[in-house]
C-alpha positions in Angstrom: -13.4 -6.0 16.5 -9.4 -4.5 15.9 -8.4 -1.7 17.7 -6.1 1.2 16.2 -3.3 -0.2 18.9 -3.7 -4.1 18.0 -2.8 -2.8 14.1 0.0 -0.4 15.8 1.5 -3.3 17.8 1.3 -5.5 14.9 3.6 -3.3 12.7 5.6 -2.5 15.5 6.4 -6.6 15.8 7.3 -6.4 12.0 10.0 -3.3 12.6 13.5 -4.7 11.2 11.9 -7.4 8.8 13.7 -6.9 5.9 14.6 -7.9 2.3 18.2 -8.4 3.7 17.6 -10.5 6.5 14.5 -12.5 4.4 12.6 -11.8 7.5 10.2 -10.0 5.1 9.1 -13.3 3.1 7.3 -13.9 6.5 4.8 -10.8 5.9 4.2 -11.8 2.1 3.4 -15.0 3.2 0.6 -13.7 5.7 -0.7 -11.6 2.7 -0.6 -15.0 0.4 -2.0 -17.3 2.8 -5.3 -15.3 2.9 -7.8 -16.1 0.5 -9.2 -15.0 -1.9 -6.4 -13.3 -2.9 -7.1 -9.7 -4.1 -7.1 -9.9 -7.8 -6.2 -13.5 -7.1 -2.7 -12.2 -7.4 0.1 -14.2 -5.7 2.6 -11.7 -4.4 6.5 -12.9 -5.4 9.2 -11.5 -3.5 10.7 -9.6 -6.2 7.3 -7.1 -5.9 7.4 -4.0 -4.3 5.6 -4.8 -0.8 4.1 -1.9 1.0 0.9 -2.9 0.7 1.3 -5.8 1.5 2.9 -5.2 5.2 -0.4 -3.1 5.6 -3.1 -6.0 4.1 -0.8 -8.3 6.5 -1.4 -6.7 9.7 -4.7 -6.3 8.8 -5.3 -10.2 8.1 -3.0 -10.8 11.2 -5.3 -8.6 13.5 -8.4 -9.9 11.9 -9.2 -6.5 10.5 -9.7 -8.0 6.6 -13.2 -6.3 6.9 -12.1 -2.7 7.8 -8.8 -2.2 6.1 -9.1 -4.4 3.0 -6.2 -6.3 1.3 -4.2 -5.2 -1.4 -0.7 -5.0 -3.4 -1.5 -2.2 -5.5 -1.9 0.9 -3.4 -4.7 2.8 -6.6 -6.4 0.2 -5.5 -6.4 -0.1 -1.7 -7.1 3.5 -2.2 -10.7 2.6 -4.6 -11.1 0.2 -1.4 -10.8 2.8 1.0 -13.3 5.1 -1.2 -15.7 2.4 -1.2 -15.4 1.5 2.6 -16.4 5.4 3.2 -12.8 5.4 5.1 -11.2 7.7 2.3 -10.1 11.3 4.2 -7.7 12.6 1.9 -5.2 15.4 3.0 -6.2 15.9 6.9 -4.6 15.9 10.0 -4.5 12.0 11.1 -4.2 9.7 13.8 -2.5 7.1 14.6 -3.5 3.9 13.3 -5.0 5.9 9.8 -3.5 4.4 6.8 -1.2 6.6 5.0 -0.8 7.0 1.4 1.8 8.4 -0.4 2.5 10.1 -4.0 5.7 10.2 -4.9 5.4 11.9 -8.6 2.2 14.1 -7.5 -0.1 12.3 -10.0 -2.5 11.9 -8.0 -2.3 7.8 -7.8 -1.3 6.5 -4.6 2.3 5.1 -5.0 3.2 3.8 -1.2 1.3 3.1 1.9 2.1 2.6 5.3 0.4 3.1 9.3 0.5 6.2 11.5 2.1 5.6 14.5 2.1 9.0 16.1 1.1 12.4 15.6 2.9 15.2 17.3 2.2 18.5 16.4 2.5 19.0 12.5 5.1 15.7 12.6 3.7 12.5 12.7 5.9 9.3 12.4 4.4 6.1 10.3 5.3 2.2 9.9 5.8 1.6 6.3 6.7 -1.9 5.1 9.4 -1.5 2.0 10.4 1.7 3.6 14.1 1.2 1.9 13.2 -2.1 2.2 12.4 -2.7 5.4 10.0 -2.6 8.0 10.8 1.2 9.6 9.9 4.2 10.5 9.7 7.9 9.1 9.2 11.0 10.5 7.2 13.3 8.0 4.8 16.0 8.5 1.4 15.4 8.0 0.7 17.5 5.4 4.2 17.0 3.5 3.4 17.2 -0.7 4.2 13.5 -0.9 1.3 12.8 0.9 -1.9 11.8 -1.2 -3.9 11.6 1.8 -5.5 9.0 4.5 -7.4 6.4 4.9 -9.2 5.7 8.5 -10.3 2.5 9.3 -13.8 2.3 11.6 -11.8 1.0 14.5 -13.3 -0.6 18.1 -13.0 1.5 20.3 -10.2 2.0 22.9 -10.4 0.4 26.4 -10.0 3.9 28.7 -9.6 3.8 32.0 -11.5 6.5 33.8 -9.1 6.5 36.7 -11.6 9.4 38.1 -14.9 6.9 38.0 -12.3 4.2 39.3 -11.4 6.3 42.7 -15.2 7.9 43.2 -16.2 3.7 42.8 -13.6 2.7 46.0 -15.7 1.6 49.4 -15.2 4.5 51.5 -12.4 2.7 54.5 -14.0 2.4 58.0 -13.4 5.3 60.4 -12.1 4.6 63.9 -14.3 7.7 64.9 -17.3 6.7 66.6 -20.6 8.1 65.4 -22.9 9.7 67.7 -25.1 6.6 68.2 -22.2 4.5 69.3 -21.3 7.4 72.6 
């Protein structure tokens, strides 16, 4: 199962792709060559392509089944509602799928990951970010912001570098033990 850091590190690959390099065709075609195709729609490279950076990383990281794939972002976010994943306007975390509004309409009209939360500030991956692969800096309750969406993630490896040192053989003593004098 996908991790919240294999989607990170998958949009973090993508960072630079870009309509003026045509490094971004490689993304559309990730989102193309899974099937079926949402809608059955074919995404052309004259399309807007948020949503499709974010359906790619989830096809690339195998995470079809917990993100969903979409190029409409009204309908990603029906997806999301349906998955149980929908949060709306909460304080997120990184690797949450963010949804934007620009008009305040109330339909989702751009999507992208959370790569960090600092305090109120959070910074996201967005795909078609001025078209490009890039990141903003936004705060996470910003007006523009419709809300979130968080995928039911594997867990995180942690090291429990406590456990880890408690687990170590104890090293031999040169003392010698009462038995041995």
């Amino acid at each position: 199962m996908t991790t919240a850091t294999q989607i990170l590190n998958q949009a973090k690959k993508w960072l630079g792709y870009s309509e003026a390099n045509g490094k971004f065709k490689i993304i559309l075609d990730v989102y193309n060559s899974y099937k079926p195709l949402a809608r059955g729609y074919v995404i052309k490279t004259s399309d807007e392509w948020c949503d499709a950076f974010v359906s790619a990383c989830a096809i690339a990281c195998g995470a079809v089944d917990i993100i969903g794939t979409e190029v409409g972002v009204p309908r990603h976010v029906d997806i999301f509602k349906k998955k149980g994943i929908w949060l709306g306007r909460v304080k997120p975390q990184p690797g949450d799928v963010i949804v934007f509004d620009w008009d305040g309409n109330g339909s989702g009209d751009h999507i992208g990951y959370v790569y960090s939360v600092d305090g109120n500030y959070i910074i996201t991956i967005e795909g078609n970010y001025n078209e490009e692969v890039a990141k903003r800096t936004i705060t996470y309750n910003h007006p523009v912001i419709l809300g979130y969406a968080r995928p039911k993630y594997a867990k995180e490896e942690v090291e429990d570098k406590q456990t880890k040192t408690s687990e170590k053989p104890s090293t031999p003593s040169n003392k010698k033990s009462d038995l041995e004098l």
